[in-house]
C-alpha positions as CSV (number, residue, x, y, z in Angstrom):
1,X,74.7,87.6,113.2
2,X,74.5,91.3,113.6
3,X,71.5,93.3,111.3
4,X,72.1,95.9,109.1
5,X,70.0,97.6,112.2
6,X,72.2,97.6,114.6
7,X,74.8,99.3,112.6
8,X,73.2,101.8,110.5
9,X,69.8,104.3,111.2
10,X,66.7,103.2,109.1
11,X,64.7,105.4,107.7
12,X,61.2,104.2,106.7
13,X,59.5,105.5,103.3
14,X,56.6,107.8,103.7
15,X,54.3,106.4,100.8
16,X,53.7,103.2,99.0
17,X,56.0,103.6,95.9
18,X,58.9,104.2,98.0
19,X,57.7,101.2,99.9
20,X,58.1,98.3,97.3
21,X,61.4,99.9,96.2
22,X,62.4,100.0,100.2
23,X,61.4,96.2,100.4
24,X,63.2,95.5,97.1
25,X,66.6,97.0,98.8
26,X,65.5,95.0,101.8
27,X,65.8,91.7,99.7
28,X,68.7,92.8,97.5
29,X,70.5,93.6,100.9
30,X,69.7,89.9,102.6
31,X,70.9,88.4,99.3
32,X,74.0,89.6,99.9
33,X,73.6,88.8,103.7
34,X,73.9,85.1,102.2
35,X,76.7,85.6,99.9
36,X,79.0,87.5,101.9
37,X,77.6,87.3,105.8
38,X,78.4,89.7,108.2
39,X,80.6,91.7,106.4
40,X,77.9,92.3,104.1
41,X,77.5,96.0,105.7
42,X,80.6,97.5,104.2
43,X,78.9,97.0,100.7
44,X,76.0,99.3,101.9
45,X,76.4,102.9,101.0
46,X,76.0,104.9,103.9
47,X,76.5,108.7,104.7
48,X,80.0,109.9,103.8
49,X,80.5,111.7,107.5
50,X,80.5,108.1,108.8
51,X,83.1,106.6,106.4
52,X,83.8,102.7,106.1
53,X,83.2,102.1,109.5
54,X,80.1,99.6,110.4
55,X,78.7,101.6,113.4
56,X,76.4,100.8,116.1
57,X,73.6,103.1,116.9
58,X,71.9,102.2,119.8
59,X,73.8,103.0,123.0
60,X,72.9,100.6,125.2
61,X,73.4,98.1,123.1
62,X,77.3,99.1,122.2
63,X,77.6,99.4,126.1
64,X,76.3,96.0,126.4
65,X,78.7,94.1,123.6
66,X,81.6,95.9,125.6
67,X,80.9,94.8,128.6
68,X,80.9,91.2,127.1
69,X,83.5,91.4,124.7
70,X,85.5,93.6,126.9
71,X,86.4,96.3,125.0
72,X,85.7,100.3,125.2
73,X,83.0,102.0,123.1
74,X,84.3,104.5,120.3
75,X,81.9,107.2,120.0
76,X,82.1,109.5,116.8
77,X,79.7,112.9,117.6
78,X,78.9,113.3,114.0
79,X,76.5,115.6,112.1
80,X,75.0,113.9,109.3
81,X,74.4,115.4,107.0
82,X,77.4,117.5,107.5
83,X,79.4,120.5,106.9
84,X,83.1,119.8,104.6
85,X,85.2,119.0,107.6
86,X,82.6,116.7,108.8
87,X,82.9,114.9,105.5
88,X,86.7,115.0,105.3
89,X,86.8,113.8,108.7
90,X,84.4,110.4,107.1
91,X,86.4,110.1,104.0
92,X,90.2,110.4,105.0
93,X,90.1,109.3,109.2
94,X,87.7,107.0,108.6
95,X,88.2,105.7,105.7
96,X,91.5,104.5,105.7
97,X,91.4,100.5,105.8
98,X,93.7,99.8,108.5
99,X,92.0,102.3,111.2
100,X,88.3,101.1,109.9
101,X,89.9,97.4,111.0
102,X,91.1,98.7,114.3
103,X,87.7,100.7,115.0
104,X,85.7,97.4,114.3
105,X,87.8,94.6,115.5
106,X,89.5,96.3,118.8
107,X,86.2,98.4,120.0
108,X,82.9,98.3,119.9
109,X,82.4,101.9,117.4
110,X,79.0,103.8,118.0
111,X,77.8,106.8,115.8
112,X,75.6,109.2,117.6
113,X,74.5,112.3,115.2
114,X,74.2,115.6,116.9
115,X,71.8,117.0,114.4
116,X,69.0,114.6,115.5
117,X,66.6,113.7,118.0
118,X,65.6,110.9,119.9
119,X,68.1,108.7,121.1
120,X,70.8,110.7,120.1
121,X,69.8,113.6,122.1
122,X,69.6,112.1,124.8
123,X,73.3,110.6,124.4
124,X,74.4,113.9,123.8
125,X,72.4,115.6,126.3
126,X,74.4,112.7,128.5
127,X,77.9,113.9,127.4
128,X,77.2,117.4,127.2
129,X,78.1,117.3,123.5
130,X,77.0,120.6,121.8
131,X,74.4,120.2,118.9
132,X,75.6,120.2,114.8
133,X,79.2,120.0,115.6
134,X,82.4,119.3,113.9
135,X,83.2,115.8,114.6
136,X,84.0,114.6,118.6
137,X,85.3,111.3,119.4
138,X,84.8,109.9,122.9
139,X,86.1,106.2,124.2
140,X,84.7,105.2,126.8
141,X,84.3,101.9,128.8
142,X,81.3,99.5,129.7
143,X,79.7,101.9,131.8
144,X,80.0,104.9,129.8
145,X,82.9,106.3,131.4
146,X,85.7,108.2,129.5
147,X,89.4,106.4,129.4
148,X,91.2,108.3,127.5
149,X,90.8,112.1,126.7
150,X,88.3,113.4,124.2
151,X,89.3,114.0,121.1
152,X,87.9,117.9,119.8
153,X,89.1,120.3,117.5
154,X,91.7,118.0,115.9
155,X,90.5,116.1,112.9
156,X,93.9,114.3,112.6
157,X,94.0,110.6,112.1
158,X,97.3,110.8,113.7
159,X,95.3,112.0,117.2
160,X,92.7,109.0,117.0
161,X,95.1,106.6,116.5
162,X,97.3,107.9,119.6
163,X,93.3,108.0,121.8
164,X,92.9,104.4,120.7
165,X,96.7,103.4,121.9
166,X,96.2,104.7,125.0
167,X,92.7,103.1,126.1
168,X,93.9,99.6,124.3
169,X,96.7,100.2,127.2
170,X,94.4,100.8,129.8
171,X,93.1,97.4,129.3
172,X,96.5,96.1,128.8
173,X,95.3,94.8,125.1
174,X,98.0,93.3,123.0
175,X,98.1,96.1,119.8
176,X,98.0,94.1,116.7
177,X,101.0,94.8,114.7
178,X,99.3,96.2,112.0
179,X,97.4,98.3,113.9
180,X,101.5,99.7,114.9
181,X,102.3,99.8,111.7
182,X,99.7,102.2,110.7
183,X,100.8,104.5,113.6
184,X,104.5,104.6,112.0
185,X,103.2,105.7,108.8
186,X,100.9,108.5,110.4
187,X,103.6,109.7,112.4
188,X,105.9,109.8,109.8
189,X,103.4,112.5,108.6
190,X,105.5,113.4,105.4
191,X,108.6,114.3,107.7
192,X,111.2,111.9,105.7
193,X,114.7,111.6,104.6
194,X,116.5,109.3,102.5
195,X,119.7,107.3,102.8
196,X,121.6,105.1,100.1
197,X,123.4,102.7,100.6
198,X,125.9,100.4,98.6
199,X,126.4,96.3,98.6
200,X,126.8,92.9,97.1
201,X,123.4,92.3,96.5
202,X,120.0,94.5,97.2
203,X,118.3,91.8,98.0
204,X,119.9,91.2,101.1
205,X,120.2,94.8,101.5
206,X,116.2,95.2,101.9
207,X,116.1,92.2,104.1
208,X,118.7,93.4,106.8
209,X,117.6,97.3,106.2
210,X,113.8,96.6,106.2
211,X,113.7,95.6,109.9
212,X,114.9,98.2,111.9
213,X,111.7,100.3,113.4
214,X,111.5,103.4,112.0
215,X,112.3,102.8,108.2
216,X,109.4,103.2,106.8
217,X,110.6,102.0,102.9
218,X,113.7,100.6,101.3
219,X,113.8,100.4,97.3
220,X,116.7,98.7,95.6
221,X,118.0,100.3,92.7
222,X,121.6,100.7,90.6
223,X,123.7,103.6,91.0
224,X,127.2,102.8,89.6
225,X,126.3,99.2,91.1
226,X,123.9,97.8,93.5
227,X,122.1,100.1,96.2
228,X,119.3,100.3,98.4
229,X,117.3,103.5,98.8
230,X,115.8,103.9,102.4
231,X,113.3,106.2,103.6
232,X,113.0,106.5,107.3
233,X,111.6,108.8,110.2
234,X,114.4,110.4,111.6
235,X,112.0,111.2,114.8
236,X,112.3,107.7,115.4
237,X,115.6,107.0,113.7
238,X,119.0,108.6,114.2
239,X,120.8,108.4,111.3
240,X,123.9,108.0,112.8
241,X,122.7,104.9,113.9
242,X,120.9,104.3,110.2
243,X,124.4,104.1,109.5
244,X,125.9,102.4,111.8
245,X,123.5,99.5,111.5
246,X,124.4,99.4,107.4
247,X,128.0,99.4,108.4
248,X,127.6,96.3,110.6
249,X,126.2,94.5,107.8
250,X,129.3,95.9,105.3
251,X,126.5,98.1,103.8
252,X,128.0,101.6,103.0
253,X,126.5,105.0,102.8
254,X,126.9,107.1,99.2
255,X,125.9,110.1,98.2
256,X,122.9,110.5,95.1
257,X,124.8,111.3,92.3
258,X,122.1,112.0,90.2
259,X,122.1,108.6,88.3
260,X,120.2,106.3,90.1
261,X,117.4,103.8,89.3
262,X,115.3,101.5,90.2
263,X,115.5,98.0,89.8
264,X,111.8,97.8,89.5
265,X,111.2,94.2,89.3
266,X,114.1,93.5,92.5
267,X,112.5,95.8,94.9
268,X,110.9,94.1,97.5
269,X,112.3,91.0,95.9
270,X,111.5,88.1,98.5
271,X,107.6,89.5,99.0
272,X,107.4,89.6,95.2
273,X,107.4,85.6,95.0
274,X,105.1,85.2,97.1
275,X,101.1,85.2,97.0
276,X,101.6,87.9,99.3
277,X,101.9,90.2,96.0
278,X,98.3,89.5,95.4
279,X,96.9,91.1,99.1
280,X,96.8,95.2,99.2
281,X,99.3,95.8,101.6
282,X,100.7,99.4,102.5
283,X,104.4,100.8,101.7
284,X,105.4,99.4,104.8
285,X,103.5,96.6,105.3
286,X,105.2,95.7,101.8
287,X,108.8,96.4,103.8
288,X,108.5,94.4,106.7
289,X,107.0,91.5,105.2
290,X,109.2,91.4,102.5
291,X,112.4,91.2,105.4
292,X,110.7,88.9,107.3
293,X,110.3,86.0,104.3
294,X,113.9,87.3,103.3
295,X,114.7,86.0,106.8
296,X,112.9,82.9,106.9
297,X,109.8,83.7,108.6
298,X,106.0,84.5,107.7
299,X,104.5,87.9,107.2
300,X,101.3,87.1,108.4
301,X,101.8,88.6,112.1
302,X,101.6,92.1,109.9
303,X,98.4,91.5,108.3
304,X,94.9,92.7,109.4
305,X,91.9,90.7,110.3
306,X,90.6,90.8,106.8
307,X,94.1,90.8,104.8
308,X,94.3,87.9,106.6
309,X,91.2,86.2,105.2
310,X,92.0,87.4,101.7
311,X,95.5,85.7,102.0
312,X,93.9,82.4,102.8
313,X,91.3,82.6,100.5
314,X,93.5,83.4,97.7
315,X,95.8,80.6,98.6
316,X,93.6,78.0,99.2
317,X,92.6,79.3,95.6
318,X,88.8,80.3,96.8
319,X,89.9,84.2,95.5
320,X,90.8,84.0,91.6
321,X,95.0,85.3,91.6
322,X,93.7,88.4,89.6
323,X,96.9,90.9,89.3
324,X,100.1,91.6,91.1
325,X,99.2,94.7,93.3
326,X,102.7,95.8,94.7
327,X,102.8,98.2,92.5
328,X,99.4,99.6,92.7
329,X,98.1,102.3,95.7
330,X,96.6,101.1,98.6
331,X,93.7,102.3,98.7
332,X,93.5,101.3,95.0
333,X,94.4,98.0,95.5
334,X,92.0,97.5,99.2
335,X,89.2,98.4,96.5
336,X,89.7,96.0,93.6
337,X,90.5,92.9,96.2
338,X,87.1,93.8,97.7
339,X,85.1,94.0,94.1
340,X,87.2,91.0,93.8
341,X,86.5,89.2,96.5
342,X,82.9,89.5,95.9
343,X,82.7,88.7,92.1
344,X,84.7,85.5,93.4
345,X,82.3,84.3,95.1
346,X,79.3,85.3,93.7
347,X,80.5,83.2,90.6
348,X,80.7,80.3,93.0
């Protein structure tokens, strides 16, 4: 099992006060090592500039567990403590669930602060980094060598996620479908439109709509009879052929008039009976699993590493079935199941 050392810096108390309370958090912190094993470290606050990521910090070390594991180092360049974009890089990038599971479980992710000395000089003396900089991310293989192009001056989660598809393809690494997923949504990057369409039943409508790639939402609702709404990236799907798709399966286009609604407790109908309801899942996480069940298969293939253990848990009835959380924001939702989770089983 990996120590709290190896992901995060320790800093030792200077007197004997702040010694007993240091050795108290030492023993709080291997209590939950016990309840909760090696994910224990995301309960451990750490700086904001790193976000929810569990980094390495000692180079060689990272290098080494590559090398093994075969996978490329991600190295943030971070100052902490740091300067706003520094901390909006920690909250937002690296923050989001989905990309903290694709840092952890697809690379090996190292933090090396450039407004310190010692080790992490001489990594950055080693890259050439420049000291008590905005953040830099660098991937780089087993032996320290960059694979992809360094990421500088764009603090876009979009950008990182792109950096990380392109060295999981220089390995020729399988991308998790999740992990795709997430990329649709940031490259959607607010640039939507909407379609309706009309047809016997909305059920089937978000069952046949939801599985073309680039629709990124579909919502059933009434207007002067049944309808879906869709929301889609048009950089990624035509709506020409949006449309011709629905006319294949007798849906048909119509206009907003104004008096649609939506069927609140229909949309996403097939997911909605499932335990599925009870795992935060994103908009279109919701969407493709929900067509998937609708078609007779699993959604599991969508899920992430730990959505994945929460599903099981929760249906082999280790996680209590707390609240439906369809309806409730991701990152909302990823927060309660963790509290969850962990009230769960410490009432074990």
């Amino acid at each position: 099992m990996l120590s709290f050392c190896d992901f995060c810096p320790l800093i030792l108390p200077d007197n004997i006060g702040a010694m007993v309370t240091f050795g108290r958090s030492v023993l709080v912190f291997l209590y939950f090592i016990g309840l909760f094993g090696a994910n224990a470290q995301s309960i451990i606050k750490q700086s904001e500039e790193l976000g929810q990521v569990r980094w390495y910090r000692d180079y060689d070390k990272a290098l080494a567990i590559a090398k093994k594991e075969q996978k490329d180092v991600l190295i943030l360049f971070q100052e902490v403590p740091g300067c706003a974009t520094c901390r909006n890089y920690g909250q937002n990038v690296l923050s989001n669930p989905l990309m903290v599971e694709g840092i952890e479980n697809l690379f090996v992710p190292l933090a090396i602060f450039n407004n310190k000395g010692g080790k992490d000089k001489v990594i950055l003396d080693k890259y050439n980094e420049p000291s008590w900089n905005n953040p830099v991310v660098r991937i780089v293989n087993y032996k320290g060598k960059d694979v992809v192009k360094r990421i500088s001056s764009d603090y876009s989660a979009k950008t990182l996620h792109k950096r990380m598809l392109e060295a999981l393809a220089s390995y020729g690494t399988k991308v998790p479908d999740y992990f795709k997923l997430l990329g649709q949504e940031l490259g959607a990057n607010g640039k939507t439109q909407e379609q309706y369409f009309k047809m016997y039943c909305f059920w089937t409508g978000e069952k046949q709509l939801g599985k073309l790639d680039g629709v990124l939402n579909t919502e059933s609702g009434f207007m002067n009879g049944e309808v879906v709404k869709v929301t889609y990236n048009p950089s990624v799907l035509d709506k020409k052929d949006l449309e011709s798709y629905a006319k294949s399966n007798s849906f048909r286009p119509v206009d907003p008039t104004g008096n649609y609604r939506p069927a609140n407790s229909d949309i996403h109908y097939y997911l909605r009976h499932t335990d599925y309801r009870y795992v935060p899942l994103t908009t279109l996480q919701q969407t493709k699993i929900n067509s998937a069940i609708g078609s007779g298969k699993t959604g599991d293939e969508y899920l992430s590493p730990k959505q994945k253990k929460w599903f099981v848990a929760i249906i082999k009835g280790r996680v209590k079935k707390h609240k439906n959380l369809l309806n409730v924001t991701f990152k909302d939702a990823w927060s309660y199941m963790q509290k969850q989770s962990q009230i769960t089983l410490r009432s074990n």
